[in-house]
C-alpha positions as CSV (number, residue, x, y, z in Angstrom):
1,X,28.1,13.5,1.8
2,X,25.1,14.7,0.0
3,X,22.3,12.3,-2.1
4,X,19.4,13.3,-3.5
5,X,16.5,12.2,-6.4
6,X,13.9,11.0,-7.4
7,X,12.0,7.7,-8.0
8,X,8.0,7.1,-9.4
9,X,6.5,3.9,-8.2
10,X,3.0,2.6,-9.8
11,X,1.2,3.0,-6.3
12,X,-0.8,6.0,-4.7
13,X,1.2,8.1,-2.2
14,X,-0.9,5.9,0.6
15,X,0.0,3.0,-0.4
16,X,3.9,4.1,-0.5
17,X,3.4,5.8,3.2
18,X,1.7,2.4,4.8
19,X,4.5,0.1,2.5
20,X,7.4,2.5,4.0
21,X,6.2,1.8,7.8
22,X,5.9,-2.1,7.2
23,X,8.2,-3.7,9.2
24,X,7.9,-7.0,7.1
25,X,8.1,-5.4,3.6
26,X,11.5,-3.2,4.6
27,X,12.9,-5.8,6.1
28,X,12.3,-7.7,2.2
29,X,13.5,-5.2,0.5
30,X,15.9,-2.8,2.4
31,X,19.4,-4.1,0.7
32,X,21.4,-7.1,2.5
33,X,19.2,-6.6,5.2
34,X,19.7,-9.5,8.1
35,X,17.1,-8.2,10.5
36,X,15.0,-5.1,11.0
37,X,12.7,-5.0,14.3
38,X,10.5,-1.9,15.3
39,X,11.7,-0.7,18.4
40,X,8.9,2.2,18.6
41,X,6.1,4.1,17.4
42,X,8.7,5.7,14.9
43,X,11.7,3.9,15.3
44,X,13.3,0.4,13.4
45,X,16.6,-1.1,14.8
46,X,18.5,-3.7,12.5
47,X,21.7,-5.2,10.2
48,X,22.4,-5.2,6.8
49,X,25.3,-6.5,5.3
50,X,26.5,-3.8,2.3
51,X,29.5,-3.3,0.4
52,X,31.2,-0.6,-1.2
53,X,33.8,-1.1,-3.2
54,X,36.6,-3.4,-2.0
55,X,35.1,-3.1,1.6
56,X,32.3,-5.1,3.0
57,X,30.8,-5.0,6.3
58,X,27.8,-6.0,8.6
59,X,26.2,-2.7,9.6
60,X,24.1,-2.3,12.5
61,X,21.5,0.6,13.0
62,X,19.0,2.5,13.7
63,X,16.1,4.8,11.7
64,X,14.3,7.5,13.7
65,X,11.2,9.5,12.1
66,X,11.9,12.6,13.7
67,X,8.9,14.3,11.8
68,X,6.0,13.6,9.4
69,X,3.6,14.7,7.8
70,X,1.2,11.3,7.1
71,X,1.0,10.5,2.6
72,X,3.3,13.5,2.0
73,X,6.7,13.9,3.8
74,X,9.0,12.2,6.9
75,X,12.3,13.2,7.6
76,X,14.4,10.8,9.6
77,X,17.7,10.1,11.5
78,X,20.0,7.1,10.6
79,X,23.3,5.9,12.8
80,X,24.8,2.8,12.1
81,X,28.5,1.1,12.4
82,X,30.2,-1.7,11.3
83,X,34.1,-2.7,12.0
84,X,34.9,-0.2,8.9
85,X,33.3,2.8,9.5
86,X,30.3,5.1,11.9
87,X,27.5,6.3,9.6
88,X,25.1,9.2,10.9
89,X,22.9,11.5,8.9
90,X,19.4,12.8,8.5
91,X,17.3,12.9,5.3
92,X,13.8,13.5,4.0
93,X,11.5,11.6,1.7
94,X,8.5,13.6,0.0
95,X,5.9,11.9,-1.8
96,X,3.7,13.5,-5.0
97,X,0.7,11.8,-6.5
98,X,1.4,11.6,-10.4
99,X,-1.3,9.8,-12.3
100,X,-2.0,6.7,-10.4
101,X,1.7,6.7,-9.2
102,X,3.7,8.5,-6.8
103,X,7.0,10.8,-7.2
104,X,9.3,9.8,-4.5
105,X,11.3,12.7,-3.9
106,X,14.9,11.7,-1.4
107,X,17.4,13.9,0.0
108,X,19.9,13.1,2.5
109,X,22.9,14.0,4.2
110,X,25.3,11.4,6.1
111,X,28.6,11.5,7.5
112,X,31.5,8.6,8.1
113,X,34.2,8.7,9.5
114,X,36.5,5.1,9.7
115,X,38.6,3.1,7.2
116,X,35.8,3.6,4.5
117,X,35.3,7.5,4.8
118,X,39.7,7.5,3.9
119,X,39.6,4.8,1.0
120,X,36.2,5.2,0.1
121,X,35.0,9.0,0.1
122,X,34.6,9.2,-4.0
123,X,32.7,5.8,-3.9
124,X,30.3,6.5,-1.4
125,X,28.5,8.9,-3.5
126,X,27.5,7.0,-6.0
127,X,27.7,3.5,-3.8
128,X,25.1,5.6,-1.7
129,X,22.2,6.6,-4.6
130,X,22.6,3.0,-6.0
131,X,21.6,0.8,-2.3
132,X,18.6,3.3,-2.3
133,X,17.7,2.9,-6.1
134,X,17.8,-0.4,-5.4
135,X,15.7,-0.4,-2.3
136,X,13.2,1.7,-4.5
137,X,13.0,-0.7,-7.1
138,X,12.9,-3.3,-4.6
139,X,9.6,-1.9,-3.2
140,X,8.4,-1.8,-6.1
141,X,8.7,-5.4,-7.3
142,X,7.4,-6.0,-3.7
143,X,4.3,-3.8,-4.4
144,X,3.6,-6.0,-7.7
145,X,4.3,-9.2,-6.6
146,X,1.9,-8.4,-3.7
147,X,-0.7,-6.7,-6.3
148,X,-0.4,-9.9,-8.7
149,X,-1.0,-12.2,-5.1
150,X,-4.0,-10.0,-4.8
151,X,-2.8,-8.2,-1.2
């Protein structure tokens, strides 16, 4: 399963790159997330409870920056399982000034295998590009409500 797009947020690309390595403001705004811990240099290990479609789980996981390229690019590694399924895929993120804001360009590619990869391969698609819209926009209303607290 493929996703890509494309997101701006009203921040500069450094202040995207230092918000996308803070362990407190993922673990606000990373979807039904439970708990999200740093367990290296490059590496988070945590839950989130997600559904998709008629089938809901507690997922548990781990993110990898395999390679970056500080203010501009990472691509990353993701495994995670839950009772209905085993999730593992890489991706990339790419990040482009645009007056005063920044283009957040995503592209990833996961596979699952489980009860939800049989009932809910055509859902997962779309169930996939809306948890990270809604992370993005998460981070933003993070990055305002930070802004408006003056940090």
């Amino acid at each position: 399963m493929n996703i890509q797009g494309e997101y701006l947020l009203p921040a500069t690309p450094e202040v995207i790159w230092e918000s996308l390595h803070d362990e407190d403001l993922l673990r606000e705004t990373v979807p039904g997330c439970r708990e999200l811990s740093r367990t290296g240099p490059n590496a988070f290990a945590g839950s989130a409870s997600v559904g998709i479609g008629p089938i809901k789980g507690l997922y548990r996981g781990t993110l990898e920056i395999v390679e970056e390229t500080p203010f501009t690019s990472a691509r990353f590694r993701v495994q995670a399982r839950s009772g209905h399924a085993e999730i593992s895929g890489e991706g990339e993120v790419s990040l482009e000034a645009s007056n005063g804001a920044t283009l957040v360009r995503y592209r990833g590619d996961a596979r699952i295998s489980g009860p939800l990869a049989a009932v809910g391969q055509r859902l997962l698609p779309s169930a996939s590009k809306s948890l990270t819209e809604t992370f993005l926009r998460n981070v933003q209303d993070a990055l305002q409500a930070r802004a408006a607290r003056g940090g």
